[in-house]
N, C-alpha and C positions, 0 to 999 in steps of 0.2 A: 798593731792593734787596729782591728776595723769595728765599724757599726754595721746592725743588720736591724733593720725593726727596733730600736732606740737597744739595743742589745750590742754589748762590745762583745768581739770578737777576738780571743786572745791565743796567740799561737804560742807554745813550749819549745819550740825552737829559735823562740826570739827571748832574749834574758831580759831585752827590757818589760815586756812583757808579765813575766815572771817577776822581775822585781817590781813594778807596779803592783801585782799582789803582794808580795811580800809586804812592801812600805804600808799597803791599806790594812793587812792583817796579819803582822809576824808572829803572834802566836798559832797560826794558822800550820805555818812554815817553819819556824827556829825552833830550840829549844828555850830561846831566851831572846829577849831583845837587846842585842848586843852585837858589835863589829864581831865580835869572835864568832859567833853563832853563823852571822853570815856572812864574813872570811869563810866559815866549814862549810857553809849552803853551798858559794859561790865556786868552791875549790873540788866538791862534788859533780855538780852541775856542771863544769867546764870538761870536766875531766870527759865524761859522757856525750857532751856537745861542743869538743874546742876550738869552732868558729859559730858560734851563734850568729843567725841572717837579719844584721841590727846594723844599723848605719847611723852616726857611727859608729865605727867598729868597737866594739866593749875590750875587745885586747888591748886595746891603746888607751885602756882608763887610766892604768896605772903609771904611764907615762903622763899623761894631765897632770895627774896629782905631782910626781915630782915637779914637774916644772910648775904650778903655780907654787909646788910650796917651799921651792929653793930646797929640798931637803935628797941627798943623794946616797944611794944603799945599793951596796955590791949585792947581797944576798935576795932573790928576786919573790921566795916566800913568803904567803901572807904578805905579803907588799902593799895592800890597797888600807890594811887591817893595820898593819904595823904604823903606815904611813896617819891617817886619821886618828890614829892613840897617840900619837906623837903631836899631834894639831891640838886634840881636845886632851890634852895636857894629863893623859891616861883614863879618861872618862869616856867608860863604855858605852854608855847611851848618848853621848853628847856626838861621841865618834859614830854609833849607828845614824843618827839624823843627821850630821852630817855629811855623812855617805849617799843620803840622798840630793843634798843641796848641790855637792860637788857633782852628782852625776848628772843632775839638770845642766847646769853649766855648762858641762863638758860636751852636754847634746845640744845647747844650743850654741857653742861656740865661745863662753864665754872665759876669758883668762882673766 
């Protein structure tokens, strides 16, 4: 994300990007506000771009999340979605906003 003229500058080939819109307006983007909604966004969106130019690397989210949350899963599916339902104790929207908090973290390094 760059500034131009007090104007951000947002590239679609960067997810953080894209979720930055999403976080400020997911009805914009989801059908709902919920991990599952954008688990479906995220799993689209990867599909068509599976290395978004994001440092760090948003592939290695879902590796964050296990190791901060000691929790380990053979099946790598919906991984980010499943992982944060199992944190906010099957609460969709707790897991959506969550989703954000961990992914700040994650970009600034924090365990």
């Amino acid at each position: 994300m760059g500034n131009y003229n007090n104007t951000k500058i947002l590239e679609s080939n960067k997810i953080y990007d894209v979720l930055y819109l999403i976080e400020k307006h997911p009805e914009r983007y989801l059908s709902s506000k919920t991990i599952t909604a954008l688990q479906d966004f995220l799993n689209g969106y990867l599909t068509g771009n599976p290395y978004p130019k994001d440092m760090p690397p948003f592939e290695n989210f879902s590796g964050f999340l296990l190791i901060t949350t000691g929790l380990e899963y053979t099946d790598n599916r919906n991984l980010i979605a499943r992982i944060l339902l199992h944190e906010s104790n099957g609460d969709e929207l707790k897991a959506f906003n969550n989703f954000f908090k961990s992914l700040e973290d994650y970009k600034t390094g924090v365990e």
